[in-house]
C-alpha positions as CSV (number, residue, x, y, z in Angstrom):
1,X,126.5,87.4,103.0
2,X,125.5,91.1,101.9
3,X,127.8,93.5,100.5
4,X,128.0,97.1,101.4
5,X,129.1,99.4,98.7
6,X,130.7,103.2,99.3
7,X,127.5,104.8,97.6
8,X,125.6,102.4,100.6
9,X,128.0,103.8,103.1
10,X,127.6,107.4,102.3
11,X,124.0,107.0,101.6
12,X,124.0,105.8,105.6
13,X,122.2,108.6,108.5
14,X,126.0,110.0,110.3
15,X,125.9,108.6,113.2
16,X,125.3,105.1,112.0
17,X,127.4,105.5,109.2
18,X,130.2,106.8,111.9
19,X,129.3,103.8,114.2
20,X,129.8,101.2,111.1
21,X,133.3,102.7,109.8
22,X,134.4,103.2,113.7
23,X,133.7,98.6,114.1
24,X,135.0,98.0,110.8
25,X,138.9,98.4,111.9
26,X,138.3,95.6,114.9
27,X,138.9,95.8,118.4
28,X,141.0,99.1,119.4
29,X,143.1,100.2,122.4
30,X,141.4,102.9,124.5
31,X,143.3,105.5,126.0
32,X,142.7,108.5,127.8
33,X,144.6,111.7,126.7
34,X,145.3,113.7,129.4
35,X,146.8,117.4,128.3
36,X,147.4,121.0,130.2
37,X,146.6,124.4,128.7
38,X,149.1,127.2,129.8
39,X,146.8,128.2,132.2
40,X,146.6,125.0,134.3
41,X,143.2,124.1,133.0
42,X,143.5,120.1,132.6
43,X,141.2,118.1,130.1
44,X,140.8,114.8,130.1
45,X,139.8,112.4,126.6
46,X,138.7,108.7,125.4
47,X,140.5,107.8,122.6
48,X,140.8,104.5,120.5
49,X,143.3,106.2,117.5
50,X,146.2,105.6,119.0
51,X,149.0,103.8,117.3
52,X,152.7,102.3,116.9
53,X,154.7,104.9,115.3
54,X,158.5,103.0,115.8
55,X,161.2,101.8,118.8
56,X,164.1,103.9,118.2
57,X,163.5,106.4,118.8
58,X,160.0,105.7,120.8
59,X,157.4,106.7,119.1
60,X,153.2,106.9,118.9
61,X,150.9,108.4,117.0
62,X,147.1,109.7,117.3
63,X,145.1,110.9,115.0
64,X,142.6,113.1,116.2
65,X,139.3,114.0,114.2
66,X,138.8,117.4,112.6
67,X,137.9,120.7,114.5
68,X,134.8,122.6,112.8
69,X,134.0,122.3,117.0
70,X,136.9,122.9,119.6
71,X,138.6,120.1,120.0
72,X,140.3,121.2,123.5
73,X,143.2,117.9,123.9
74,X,144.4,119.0,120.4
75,X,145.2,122.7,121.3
76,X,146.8,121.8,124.3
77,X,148.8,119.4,122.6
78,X,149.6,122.4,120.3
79,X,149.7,124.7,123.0
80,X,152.1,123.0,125.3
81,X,153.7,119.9,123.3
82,X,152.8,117.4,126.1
83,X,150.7,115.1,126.7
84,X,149.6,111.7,128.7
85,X,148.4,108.7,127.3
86,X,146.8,106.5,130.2
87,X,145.6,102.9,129.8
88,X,141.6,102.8,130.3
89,X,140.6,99.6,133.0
90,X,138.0,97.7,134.4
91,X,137.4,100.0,137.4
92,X,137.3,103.4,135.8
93,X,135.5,102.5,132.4
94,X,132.3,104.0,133.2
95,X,134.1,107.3,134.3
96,X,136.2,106.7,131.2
97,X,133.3,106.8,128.7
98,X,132.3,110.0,130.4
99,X,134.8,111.8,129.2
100,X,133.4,111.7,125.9
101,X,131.2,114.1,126.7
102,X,131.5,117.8,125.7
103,X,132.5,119.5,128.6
104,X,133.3,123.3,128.8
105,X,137.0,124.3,128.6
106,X,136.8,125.7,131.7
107,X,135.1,122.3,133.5
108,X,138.1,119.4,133.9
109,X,136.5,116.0,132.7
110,X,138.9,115.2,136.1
111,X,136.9,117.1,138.4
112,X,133.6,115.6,136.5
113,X,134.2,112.5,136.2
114,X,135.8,111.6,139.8
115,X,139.0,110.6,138.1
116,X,142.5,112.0,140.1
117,X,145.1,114.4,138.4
118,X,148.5,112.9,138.7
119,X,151.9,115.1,137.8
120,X,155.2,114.2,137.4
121,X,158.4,115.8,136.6
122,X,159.6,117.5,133.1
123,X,155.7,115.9,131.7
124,X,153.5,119.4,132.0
125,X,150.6,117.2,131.5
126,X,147.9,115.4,133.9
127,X,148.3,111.3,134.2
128,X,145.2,109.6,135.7
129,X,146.2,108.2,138.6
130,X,143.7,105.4,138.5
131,X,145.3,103.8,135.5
132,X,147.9,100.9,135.7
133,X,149.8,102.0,132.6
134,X,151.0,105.3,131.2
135,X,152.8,107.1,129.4
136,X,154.1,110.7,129.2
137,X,154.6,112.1,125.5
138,X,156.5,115.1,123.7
139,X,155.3,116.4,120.8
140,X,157.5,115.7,117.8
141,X,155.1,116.1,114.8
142,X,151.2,117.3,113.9
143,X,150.0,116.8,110.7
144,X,146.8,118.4,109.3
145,X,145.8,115.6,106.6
146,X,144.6,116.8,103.4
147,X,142.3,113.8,102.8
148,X,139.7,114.8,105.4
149,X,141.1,117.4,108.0
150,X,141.5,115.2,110.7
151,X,145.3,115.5,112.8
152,X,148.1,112.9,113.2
153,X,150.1,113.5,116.3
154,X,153.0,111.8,116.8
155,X,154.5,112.1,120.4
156,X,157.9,110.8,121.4
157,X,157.7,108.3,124.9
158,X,159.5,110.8,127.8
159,X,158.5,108.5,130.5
160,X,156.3,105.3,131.3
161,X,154.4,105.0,134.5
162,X,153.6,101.3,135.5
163,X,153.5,98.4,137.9
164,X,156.7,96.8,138.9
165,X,155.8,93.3,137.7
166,X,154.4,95.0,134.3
167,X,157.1,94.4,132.5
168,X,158.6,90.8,131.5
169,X,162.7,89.7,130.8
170,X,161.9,90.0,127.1
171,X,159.9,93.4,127.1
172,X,156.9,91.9,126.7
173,X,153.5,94.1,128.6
174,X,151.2,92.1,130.7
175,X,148.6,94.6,129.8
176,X,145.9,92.1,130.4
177,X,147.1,91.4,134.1
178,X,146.5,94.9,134.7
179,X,143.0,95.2,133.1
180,X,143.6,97.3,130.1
181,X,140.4,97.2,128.2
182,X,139.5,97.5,124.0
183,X,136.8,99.2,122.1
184,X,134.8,98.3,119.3
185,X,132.6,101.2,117.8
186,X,132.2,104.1,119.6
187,X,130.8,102.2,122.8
188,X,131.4,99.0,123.3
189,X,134.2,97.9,125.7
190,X,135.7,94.3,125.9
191,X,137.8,92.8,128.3
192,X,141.6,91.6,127.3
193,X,142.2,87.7,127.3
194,X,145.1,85.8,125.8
195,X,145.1,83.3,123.2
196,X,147.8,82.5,122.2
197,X,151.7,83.6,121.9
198,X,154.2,82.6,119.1
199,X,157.7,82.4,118.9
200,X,159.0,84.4,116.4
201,X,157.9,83.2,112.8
202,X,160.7,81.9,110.2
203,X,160.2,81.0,106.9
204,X,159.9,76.9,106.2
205,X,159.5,76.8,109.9
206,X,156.7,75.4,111.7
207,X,154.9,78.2,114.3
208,X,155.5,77.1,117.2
209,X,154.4,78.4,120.5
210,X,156.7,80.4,122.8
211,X,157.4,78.4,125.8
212,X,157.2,75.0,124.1
């Protein structure tokens, strides 16, 4: 087993050092942010940072990476207070991974990418329209962090978009029944298979499996 050291790290060329740091956390979530400026230009963003923020009330947070460059989801975030968080899937991934790239402000990654624009009330921000789960966010807190510049977002849920049979008795998200995908790196996307479910852990308790 080697070990890698934080003079190794650093000593690493950028965009393998940023390719090692992005694999270390596991497997991520990947989202596309979907925002509006004021002028009704719509942009359109792959993102893995998003996280848990709390239930009550219902809350998620990003966190967005600094903005030497302009980073056009964060000032319409800024700019408007809304935005869309839209599960990525099997059948748009490649479209997806597109949006990565830097597009003009004035070019929709929409428009580029093939993906559809999708509006609903009181959420001044595009869904996608391709993507089985989604949500629609106010913002409630932006955070530049002092450590190294990048932005937490946190957004409160306003509405979520999803099939009918989604959702189970006991809340729980059949995200993999509607192929929601995960990312490891900056570019490498893995389908979603269950393993395993628990019933809820108690101390001098066997785990046992829910359903048994």
């Amino acid at each position: 087993m080697q070990s890698i050291g934080i003079d190794d790290i650093l000593d690493m060329e950028s965009r393998k050092r940023a390719a090692f740091i992005n694999c270390l956390s596991g497997a991520k979530a990947t989202n596309l942010i979907g925002t509006q400026d004021k002028q009704g230009r719509t942009n359109l963003s792959i993102m893995s940072s998003a996280f848990h923020v709390g239930a009550t009330p219902p809350l998620m947070g990003l966190i967005i990476r600094p903005d030497p460059v302009p980073r056009h989801t964060l000032h319409n975030i800024l700019e408007t207070g809304y935005y869309t968080l839209n599960h990525v899937n099997q059948d748009i991934l490649s479209a997806a991974h597109q949006t990565s790239a830097r597009y003009d402000k004035d070019e929709s990654e929409f428009g580029a990418t093939g993906l559809t624009s999708q509006f609903v009330a009181n959420i001044p921000a595009p869904f996608v329209a391709e993507s089985a789960i989604k949500l629609g966010l106010k913002l409630v807190h932006h955070q530049e962090l002092a450590v190294n510049k990048t932005h937490l977002v946190i957004g409160e849920i306003q509405t979520v978009l999803l099939p009918e049979d989604a959702v189970a008795d006991d809340g729980h998200l059949a995200i993999t029944e509607h192929g929601s995908v995960a990312v490891t790196g900056l570019d490498t996307y893995h389908e979603l298979q269950p393993i395993a479910r628990f019933k809820y852990a108690k101390v001098g308790q066997p785990v046992e499996l829910l359903g048994e």
